[in-house]
C-alpha positions as CSV (number, residue, x, y, z in Angstrom):
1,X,0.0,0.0,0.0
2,X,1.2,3.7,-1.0
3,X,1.2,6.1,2.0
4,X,-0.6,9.0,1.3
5,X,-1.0,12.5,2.5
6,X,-3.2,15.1,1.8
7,X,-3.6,18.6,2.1
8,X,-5.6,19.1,5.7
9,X,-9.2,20.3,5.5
10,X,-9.5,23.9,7.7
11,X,-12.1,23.2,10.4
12,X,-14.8,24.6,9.6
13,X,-15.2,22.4,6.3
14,X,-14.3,19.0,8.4
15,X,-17.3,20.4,10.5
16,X,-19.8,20.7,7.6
17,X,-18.4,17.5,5.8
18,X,-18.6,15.0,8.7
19,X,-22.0,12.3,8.2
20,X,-24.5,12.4,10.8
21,X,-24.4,9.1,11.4
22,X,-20.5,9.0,11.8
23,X,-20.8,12.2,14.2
24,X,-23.9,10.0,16.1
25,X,-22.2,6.5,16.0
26,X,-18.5,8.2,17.3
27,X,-20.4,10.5,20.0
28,X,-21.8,7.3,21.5
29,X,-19.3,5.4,21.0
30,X,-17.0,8.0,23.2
31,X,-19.7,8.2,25.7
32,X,-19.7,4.9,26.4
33,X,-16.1,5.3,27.4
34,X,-15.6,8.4,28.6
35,X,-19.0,9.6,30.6
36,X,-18.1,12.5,32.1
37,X,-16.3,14.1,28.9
38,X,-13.1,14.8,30.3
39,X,-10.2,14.8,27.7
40,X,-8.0,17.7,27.0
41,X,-7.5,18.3,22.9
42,X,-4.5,20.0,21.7
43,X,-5.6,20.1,17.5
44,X,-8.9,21.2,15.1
45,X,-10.3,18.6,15.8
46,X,-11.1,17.1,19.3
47,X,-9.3,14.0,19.4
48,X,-10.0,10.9,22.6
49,X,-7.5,8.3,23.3
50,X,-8.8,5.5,21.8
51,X,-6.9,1.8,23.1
52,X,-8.9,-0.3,22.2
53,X,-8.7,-3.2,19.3
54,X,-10.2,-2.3,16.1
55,X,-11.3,-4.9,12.9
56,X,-10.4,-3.6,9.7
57,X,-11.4,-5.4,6.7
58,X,-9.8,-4.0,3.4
59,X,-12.3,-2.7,0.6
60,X,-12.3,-3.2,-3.0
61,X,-11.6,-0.3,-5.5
62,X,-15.5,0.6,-5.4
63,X,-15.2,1.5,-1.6
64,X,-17.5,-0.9,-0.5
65,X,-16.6,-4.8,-1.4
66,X,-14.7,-6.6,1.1
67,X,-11.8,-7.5,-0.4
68,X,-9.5,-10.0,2.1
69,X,-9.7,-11.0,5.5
70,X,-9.7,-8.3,8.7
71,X,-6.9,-8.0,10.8
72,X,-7.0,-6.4,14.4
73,X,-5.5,-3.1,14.5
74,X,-4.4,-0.8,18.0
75,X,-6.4,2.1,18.2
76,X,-4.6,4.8,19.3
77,X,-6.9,8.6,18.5
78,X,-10.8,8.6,17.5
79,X,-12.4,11.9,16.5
80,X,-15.6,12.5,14.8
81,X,-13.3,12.8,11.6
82,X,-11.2,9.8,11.6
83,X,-9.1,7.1,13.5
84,X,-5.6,7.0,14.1
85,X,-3.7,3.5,14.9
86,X,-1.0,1.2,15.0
87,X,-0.2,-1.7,13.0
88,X,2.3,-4.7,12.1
89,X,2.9,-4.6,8.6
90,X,2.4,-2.8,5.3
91,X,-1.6,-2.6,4.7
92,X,-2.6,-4.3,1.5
93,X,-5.5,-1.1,0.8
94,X,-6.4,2.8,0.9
95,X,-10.1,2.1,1.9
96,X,-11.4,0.1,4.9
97,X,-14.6,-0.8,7.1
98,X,-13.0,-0.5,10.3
99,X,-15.2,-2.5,13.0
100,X,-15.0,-0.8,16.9
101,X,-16.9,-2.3,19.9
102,X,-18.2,-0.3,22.2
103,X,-18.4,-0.3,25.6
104,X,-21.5,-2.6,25.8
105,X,-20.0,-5.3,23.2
106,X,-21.9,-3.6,20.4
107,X,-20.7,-2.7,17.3
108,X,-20.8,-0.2,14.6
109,X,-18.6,-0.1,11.2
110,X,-16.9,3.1,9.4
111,X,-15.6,3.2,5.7
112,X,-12.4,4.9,6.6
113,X,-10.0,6.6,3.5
114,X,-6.3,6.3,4.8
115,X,-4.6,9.3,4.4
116,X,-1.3,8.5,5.8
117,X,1.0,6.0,7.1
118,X,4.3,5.9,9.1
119,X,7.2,3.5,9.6
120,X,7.6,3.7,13.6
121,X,11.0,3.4,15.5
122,X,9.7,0.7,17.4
123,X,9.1,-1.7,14.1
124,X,5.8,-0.7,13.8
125,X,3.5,1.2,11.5
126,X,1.1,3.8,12.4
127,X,-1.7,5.0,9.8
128,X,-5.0,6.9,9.7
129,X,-7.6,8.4,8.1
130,X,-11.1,10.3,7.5
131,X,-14.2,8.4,7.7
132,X,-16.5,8.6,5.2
133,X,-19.5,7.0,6.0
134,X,-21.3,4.9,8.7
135,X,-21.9,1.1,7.3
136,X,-22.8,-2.1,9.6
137,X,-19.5,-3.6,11.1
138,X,-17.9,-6.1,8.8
139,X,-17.6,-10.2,10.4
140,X,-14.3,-10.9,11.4
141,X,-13.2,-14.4,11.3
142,X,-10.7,-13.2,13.9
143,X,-13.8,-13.1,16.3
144,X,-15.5,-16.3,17.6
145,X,-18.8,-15.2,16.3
146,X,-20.1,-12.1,14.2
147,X,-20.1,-9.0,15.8
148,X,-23.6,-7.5,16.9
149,X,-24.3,-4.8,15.0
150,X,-25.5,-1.3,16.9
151,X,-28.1,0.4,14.2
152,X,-27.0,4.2,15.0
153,X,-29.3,5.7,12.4
């Protein structure tokens, strides 16, 4: 996979471009976790620590195919805008449904474009991206059985 970057949206446009249901499904998602609110953002964006395991199933050219199994991925920043995390190896796509769990053991599923990608001094990699839609969280034959899937429309 080529590592891409892009030119940042300002904030205001990342405000009027952001889905409903991702803004929805990521506010309850982080309330779930974090009740009382209290995180202190330093960017645009408001940004939570986010450790917590994440499925990410690559997508076809059309955005919306699976295309190969998921592999488990280490959260590491969710805002309404996008996910930031850690990795293994080399990631075989620029689109992906990335799968997170919430609190309850629900789930909910986010087409995510990855924007950029960086070798790590520790042997890792650490990528992220923009979500751009809300979808139902893909299966994972990581997991013992399919996911339950939180309707957030």
């Amino acid at each position: 996979m080529k590592c891409a970057s892009r030119r940042p949206l300002d904030q205001a446009t990342r405000a009027a471009t952001v889905d409903p249901a991702i803004r929805s499904g990521v506010q309850s998602l982080l309330a779930s976790y974090y009740p009382d609110g209290l995180v202190v953002e330093r960017r645009h964006e408001r940004r939570f620590p986010y450790p917590h395991l994440v499925y990410l199933t690559p997508l076809a050219e059309d955005g919306s195919t699976p295309d190969g199994d998921s592999i488990v991925v280490i959260g590491k920043h969710l805002s309404e805008g996008g996910l930031g995390f850690f990795h293994q190896g080399p990631l075989p796509c620029r689109q992906a449904t990335v799968s997170l769990e919430m609190a309850d053991g629900h789930w909910f599923g986010l087409v995510i474009d990855l924007t950029w990608c960086r070798f790590t001094r520790h042997g890792w990699y650490e990528s992220g991206g923009r979500f751009l839609r809300a979808v139902p969280a893909a299966a994972s034959p990581l997991s013992r059985s399919r996911p339950q899937v939180e309707s957030l429309a």
